[in-house]
N, C-alpha and C positions, 0 to 999 in steps of 0.2 A: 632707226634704221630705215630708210623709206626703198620704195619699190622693190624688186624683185635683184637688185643688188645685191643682197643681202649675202649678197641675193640678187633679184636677176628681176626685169623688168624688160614691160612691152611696150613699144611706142605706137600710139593710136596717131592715123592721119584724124587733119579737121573734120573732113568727111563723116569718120568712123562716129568720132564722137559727137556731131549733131546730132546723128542718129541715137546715140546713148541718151544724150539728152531728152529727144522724142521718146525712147523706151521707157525714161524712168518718169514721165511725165506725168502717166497714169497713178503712181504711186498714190494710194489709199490716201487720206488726212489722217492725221493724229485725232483722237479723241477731242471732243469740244471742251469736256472738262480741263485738257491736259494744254488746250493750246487759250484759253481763256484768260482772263486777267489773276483767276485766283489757284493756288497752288495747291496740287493733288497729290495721293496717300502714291509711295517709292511704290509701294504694291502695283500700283495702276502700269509700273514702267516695266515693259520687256527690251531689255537689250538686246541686240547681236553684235559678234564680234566678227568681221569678214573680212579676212589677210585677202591676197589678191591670187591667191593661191596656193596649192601644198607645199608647204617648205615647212626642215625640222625647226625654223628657229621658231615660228610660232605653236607649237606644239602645248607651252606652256600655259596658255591662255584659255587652256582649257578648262583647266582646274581655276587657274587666277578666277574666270568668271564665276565658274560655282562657286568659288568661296567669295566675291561679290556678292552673288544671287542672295545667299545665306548671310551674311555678315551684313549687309545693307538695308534686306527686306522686298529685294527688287522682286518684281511680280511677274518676271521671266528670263532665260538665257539662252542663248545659242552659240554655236561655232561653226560656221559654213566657210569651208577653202575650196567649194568647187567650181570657184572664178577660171579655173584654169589657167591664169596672166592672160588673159583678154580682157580687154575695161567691156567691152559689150556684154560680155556672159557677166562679168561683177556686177554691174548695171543688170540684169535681168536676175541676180540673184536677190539683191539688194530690194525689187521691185517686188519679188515676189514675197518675201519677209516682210515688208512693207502692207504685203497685201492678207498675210496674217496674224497681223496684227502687235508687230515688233514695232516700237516708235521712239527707239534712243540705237544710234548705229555707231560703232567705233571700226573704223575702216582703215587700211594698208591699201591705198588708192594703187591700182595696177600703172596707169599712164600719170606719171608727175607733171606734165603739163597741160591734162582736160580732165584730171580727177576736181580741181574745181567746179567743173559745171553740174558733174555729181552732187557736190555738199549745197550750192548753190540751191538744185531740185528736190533737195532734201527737207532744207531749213526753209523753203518754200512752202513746203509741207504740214510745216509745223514740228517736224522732229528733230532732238538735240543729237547734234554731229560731231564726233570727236576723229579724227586725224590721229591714228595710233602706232607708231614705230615708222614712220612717216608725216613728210611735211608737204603741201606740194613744193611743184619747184616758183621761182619767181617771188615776188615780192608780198602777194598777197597769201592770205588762209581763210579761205571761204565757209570752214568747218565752223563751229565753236569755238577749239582751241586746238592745239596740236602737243602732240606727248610723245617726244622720240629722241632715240639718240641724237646728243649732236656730233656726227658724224666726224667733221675734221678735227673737231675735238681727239676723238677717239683713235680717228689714225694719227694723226699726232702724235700722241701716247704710245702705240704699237711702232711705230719710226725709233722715236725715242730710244725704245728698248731693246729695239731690235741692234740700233747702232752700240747702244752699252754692249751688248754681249757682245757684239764684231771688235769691243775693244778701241772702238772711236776710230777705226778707218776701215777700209777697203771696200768692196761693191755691193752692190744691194739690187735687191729686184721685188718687185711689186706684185700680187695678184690681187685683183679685184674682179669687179664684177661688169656690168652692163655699163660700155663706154658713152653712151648717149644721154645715163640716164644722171640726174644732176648730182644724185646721193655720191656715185661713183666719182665724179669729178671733184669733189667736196673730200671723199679719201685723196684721193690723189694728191690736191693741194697741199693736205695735211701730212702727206707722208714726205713731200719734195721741201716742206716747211723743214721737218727735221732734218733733214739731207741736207739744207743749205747752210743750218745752222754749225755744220761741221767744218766750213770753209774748205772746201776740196780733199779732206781727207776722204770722204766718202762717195764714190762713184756710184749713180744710180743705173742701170740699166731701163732698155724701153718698160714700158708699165704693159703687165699681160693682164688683157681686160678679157668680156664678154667669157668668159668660162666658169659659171656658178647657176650655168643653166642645171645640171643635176653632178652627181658626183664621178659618173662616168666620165663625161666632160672634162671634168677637173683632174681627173686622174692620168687622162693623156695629154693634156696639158702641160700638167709638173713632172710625167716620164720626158715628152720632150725638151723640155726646157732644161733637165738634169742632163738628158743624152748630151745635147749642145754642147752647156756651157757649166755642166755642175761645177768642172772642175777650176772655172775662175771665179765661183759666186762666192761668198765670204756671209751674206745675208739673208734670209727670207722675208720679207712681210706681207701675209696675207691680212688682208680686208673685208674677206666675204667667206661666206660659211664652208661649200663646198672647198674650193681649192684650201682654205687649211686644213681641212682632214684629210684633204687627198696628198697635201705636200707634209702632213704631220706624220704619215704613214712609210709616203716615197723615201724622204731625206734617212729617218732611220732603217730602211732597208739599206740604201745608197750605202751606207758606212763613210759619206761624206761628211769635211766637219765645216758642216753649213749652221750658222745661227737660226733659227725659227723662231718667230714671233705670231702667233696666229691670231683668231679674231671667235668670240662665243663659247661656249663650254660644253662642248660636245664631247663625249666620253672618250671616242678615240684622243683630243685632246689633252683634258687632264691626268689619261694615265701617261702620256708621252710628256709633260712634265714632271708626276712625279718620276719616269726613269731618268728624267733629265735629256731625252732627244728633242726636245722642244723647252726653248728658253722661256717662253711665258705666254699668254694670253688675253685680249681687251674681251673678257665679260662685258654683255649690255645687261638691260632687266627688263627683258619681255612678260617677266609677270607682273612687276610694279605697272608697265606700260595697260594691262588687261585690269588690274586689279582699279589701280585709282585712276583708270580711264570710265569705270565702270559706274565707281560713285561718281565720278565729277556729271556722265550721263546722266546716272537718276536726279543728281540735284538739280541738273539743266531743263529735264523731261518733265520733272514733277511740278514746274516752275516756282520753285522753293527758293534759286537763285537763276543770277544770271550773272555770264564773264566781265570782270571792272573790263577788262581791254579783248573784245571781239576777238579771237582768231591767234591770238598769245598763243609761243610757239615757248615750250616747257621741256628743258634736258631731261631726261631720265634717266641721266647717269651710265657711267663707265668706268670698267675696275681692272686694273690690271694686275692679273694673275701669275705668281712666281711658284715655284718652289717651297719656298718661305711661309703661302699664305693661300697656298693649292684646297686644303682640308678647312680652309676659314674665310675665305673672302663671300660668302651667300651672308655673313650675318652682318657684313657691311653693305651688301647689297637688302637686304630685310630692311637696314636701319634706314639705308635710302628712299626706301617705299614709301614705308613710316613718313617720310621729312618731305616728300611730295604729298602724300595725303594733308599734310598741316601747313603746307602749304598754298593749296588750292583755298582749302576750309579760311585758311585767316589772312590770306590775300589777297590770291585771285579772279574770289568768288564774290558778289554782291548778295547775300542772300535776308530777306527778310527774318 
């Protein structure tokens, strides 16, 4: 999932972010041991994990990393979301972790197009950079590697499902998140994918962006949007966190018979499938994304290995959630983990 689409995302001017770059400048070196030719004990490595700010979808990564910490042997953890979505304050959080003595970062870049110069002043540094639940935008990944949903993938998926329940015609509408930022555009395409693939039985309506700043936001958002038009909508597909609890909650009050398809598994959600007000859900896996973001760190940090391909951009998978598979689908998400862990381990990785 990248930026604050998610969730919700801030656009830094050039300006903003030379300056980030000057801030993280200062950033400490990594240990001589740890950036030398010969490779050192996972103990010597402290991670942190720094989304670009409070949001529930990363919430899980909390635990993900202690059970890293423990499970790995890693020789510290953290979880700092007081980036606020400002890349400057990310940057001076970052800087400051940096400056005691944390030296493998898995980061949810706030700006998708100058979070590069961040990973850039990072790995300059000498410390192993992972890209987690984000990619930037553009062609390159200045990180290590990147570990995140693939988003169109995913709206894809929620399209898909959303038109099965509508029964293979009538209209549909979109919510997503931050119009500018590229993750969102990346839904979009993938939700208009499904939509075309119906040949005109299905009419999209305009796509309602920018409301997944918090859940207020979203909630008079999907009241207006039902005041309007509930009564012609036939579909819902949200894409981003807030607006589908906020439209998971409105549609079943409404007594409107709108299809829902929503997006992560947040509790309002899966009780509104199992009562059946909501047709299903795209699960990501923010804790595989924390968990084997965490080892693939320490192997990087310890210099135990290094990535076959710089900057390799790695699904983390996406599970759509029924009815059917509401009480079962974590253990296919678990199995996912598992199969990214063994995957890094016996492909990705170069490791002595």
């Amino acid at each position: 999932m990248r930026r604050k689409d998610l969730l919700h995302s801030v656009t830094v001017t050039v300006a903003v972010a030379a300056a980030l770059a000057l801030g993280l400048a200062g950033c400490t070196k990594a240990p001589s041991s740890a950036s030398g030719a010969g490779s050192t004990s996972l103990a010597s490595i402290k991670v942190a994990l720094v989304p670009g700010g409070p949001h529930p979808y990363f919430q899980p990564w909390i635990q993900a990393g202690a059970d890293a910490k423990k499970d790995f042997g890693l020789g510290g953890m953290t979880f700092n979301e007081t980036a606020a979505w400002d890349q400057s304050k990310q940057n001076d959080v970052i800087n400051t972790l940096a400056a005691n003595g944390y030296n493998a970062f898995g980061v949810f870049g706030v700006s998708p197009t100058d979070i590069n110069t961040t990973f850039k002043t990072l790995k300059s540094s000498g410390f192993a950079v992972g890209s987690l639940a984000s990619c930037p935008a553009g062609a390159t990944d200045d990180a290590d590697f990147c570990l995140s949903t693939d988003v169109e993938t995913a709206a894809y998926k929620a399209g898909k499902a959303t038109i099965e329940a509508m029964g293979g015609s009538g209209v549909l509408v979109h919510l997503t998140g931050n119009n500018v930022d590229s993750n969102t555009q990346r839904r979009i395409a993938g939700v208009k994918k499904a939509v075309a693939e119906t040949n005109g039985k299905v009419t999209e309506l305009p796509d309602v962006t920018d409301i997944d700043t918090d859940l207020t936001t979203a909630q008079r958002a999907v009241a207006d949007l039902l005041a309007a038009k509930g009564g012609t909508i036939t579909g819902i597909v949200s894409t981003a966190y807030n607006p589908a609890v906020a439209a998971a909650t409105a549609v079943k009050q409404s007594g409107l018979n709108i299809k829902l398809v929503a997006i992560d598994d947040d509790p309002t959600i899966l009780a509104a499938i199992k009562d059946g007000s909501v047709y299903a859900t795209v699960a990501q896996n923010p804790v595989g994304q924390a968990y084997v973001g965490s080892f693939v760190l320490g192997q990087l940090g310890s210099k135990k290995c290094t990535m076959k391909t710089p900057g390799v951009t790695v699904d983390s998978g996406s599970f759509i959630v029924t009815k059917a598979n509401v009480t079962t689908y974590d253990t296919e998400r678990q199995a996912t983990t598992k199969k990214l862990k063994s995957e890094f381990e016996n492909t990705l990785l170069n490791c002595k």
